[in-house]
C-alpha positions as CSV (number, residue, x, y, z in Angstrom):
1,X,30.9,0.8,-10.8
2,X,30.8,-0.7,-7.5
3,X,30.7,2.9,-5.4
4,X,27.6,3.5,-7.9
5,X,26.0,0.0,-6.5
6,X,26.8,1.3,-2.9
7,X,25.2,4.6,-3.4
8,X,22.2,3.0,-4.9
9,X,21.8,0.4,-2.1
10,X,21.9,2.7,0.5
11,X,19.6,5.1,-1.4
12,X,17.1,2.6,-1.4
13,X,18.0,1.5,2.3
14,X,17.2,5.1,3.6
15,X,14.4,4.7,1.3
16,X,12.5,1.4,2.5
17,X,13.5,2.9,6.4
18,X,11.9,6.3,5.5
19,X,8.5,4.8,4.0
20,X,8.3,1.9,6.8
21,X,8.4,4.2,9.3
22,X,4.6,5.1,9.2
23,X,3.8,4.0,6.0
24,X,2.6,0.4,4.7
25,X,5.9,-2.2,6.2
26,X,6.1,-4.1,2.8
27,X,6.1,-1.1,0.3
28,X,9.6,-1.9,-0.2
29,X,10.6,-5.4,-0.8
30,X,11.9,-7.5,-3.0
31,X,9.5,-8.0,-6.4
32,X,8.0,-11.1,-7.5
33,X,9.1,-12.7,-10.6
34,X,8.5,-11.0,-13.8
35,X,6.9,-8.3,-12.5
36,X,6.5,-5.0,-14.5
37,X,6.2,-1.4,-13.4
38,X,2.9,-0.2,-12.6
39,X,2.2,3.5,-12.1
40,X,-0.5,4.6,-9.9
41,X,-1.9,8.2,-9.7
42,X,0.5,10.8,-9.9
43,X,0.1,12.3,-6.1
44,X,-2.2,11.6,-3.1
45,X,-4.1,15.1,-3.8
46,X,-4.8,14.3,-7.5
47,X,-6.7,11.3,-6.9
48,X,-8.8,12.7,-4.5
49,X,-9.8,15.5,-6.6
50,X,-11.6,12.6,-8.6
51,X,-15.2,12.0,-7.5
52,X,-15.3,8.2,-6.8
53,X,-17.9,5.8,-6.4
54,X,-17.8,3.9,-2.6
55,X,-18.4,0.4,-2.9
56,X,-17.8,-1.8,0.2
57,X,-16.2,0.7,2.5
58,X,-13.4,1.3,-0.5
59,X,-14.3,4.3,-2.9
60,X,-14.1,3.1,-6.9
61,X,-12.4,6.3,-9.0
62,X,-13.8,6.8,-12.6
63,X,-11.7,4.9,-14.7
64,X,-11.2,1.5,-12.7
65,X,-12.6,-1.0,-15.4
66,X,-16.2,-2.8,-14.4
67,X,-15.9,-6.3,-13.3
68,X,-16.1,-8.3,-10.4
69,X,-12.0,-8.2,-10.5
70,X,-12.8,-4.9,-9.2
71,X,-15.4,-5.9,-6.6
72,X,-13.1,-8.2,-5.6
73,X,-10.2,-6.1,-5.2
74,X,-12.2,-3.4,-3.3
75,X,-13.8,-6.1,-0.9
76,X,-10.0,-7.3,-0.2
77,X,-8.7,-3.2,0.2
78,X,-11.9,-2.9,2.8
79,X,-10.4,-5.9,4.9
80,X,-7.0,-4.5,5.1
81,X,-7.8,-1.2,6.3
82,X,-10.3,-2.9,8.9
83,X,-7.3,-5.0,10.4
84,X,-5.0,-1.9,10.0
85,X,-7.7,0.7,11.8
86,X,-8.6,-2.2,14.1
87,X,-5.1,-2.8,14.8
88,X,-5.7,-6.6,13.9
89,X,-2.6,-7.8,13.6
90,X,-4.3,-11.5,12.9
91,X,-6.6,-10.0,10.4
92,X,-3.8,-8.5,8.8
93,X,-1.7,-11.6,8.7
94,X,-4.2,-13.2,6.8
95,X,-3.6,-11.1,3.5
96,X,0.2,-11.3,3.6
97,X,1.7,-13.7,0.6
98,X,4.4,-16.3,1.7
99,X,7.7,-14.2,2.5
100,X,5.6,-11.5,3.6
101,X,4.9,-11.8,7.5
102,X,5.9,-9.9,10.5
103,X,5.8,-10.0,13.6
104,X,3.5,-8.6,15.8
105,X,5.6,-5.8,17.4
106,X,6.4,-4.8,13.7
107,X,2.7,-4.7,12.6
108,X,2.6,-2.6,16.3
109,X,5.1,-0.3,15.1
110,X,4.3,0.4,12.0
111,X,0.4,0.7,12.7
112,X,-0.1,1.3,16.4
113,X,-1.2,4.5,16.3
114,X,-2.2,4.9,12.8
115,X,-5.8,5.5,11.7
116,X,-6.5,5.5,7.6
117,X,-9.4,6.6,5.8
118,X,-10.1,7.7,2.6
119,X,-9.8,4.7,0.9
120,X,-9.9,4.8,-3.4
121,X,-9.0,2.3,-5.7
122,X,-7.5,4.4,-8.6
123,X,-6.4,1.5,-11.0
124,X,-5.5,-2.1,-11.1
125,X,-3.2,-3.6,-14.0
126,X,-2.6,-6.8,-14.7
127,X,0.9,-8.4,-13.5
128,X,2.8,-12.0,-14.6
129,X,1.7,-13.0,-10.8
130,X,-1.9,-11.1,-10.2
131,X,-2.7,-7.8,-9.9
132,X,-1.2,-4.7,-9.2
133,X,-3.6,-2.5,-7.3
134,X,-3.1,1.4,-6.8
135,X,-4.9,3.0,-3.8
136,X,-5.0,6.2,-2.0
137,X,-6.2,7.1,1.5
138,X,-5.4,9.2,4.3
139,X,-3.8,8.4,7.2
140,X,-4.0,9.8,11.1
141,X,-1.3,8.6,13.3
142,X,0.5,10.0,16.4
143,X,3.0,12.6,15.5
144,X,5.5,10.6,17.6
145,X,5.5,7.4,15.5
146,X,6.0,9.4,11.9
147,X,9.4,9.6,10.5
148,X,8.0,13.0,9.4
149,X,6.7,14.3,12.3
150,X,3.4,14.4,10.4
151,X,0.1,13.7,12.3
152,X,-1.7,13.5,9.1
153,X,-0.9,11.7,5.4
154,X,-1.9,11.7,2.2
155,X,-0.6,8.1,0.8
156,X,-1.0,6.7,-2.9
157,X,0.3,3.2,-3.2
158,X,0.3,0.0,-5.0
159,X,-0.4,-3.4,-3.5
160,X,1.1,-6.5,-5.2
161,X,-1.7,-8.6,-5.2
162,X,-1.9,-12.3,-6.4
163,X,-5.3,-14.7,-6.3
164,X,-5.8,-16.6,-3.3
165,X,-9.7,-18.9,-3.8
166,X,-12.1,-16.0,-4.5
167,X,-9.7,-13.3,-2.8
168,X,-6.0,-12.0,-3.1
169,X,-3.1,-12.2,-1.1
170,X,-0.5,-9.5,-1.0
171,X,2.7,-10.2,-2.4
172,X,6.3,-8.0,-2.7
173,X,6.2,-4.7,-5.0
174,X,9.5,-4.2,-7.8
175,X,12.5,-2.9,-6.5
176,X,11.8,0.0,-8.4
177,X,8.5,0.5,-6.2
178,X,8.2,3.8,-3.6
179,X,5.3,4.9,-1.9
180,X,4.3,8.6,-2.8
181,X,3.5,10.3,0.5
182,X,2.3,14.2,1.7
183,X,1.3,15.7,5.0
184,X,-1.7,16.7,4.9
185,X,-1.1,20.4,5.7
């Protein structure tokens, strides 16, 4: 039983390494509390074959409930791609939960090069702690700082999101939780 714990462990080490690489840093943490699995679309290219609606910079798929929860939620997705695009590491900062910060030559790292577009909310489900809040966008980066290789990316995540005054802040996603991720060749 404990071999089976190794193997695990460092199946989801390589894991978390692999996604972190050029991927969102804190896809792979630890969960809040209570949390509950949440499954977002099944693959990058099936939620863009959806014909969203934009609202604030952040496209709206069909199916995402009405609501200012979703206004919300799409106004706080349009600030983290601006600080992310803008390479804002003190924009960014500002939407990380307690537990959740890094440092600036991590946020460098992980984003430096990376540019995302594309931008859909595709669902958000209620969690013990907030929200959880799939998303799928696209994102440019230099070949060089891809674990891939890849210079292109189709990415479908969920953000752990809980209330923070009228916004959100982003909190750690399940054990459980992976990115999905696609070149975009």
């Amino acid at each position: 039983m404990a071999a089976g714990l190794a193997v695990a462990a460092a199946c989801a080490v390589a894991g978390w390494w692999i996604a972190g690489q050029h991927g969102p840093p804190h896809v792979a943490a630890p969960p809040p509390a209570g949390a509950r699995r949440v499954v977002p679309a099944a693959s990058p290219s099936a939620a863009r074959s959806q014909a969203p609606a934009a609202h604030g910079g952040v496209a709206i798929a069909p199916g995402v409930p009405q609501g200012a929860r979703r206004r919300q939620v799409a106004a706080f997705l349009g600030r983290y791609f601006t600080a992310i695009n803008g390479h804002n590491y003190q924009g960014y900062a500002r939407l990380l939960g307690p537990g959740m910060g890094q440092s600036v030559q991590q946020f460098d790292q992980g984003y430096g090069s990376t540019v995302d577009s594309g931008a859909t909310l595709t669902g958000v489900s209620a969690t013990p702690g907030g929200l959880a809040v799939a998303v799928t966008f696209t994102s440019h980066q230099d070949p060089a700082d891809a674990a891939d290789g890849a210079a292109c990316t189709h990415w479908s995540i969920t953000l752990y999101l809980e209330p923070a005054g009228p916004s959100f802040l982003i909190t750690r996603p399940p054990p459980y939780y992976q990115a999905f991720q696609e070149s975009c060749s």
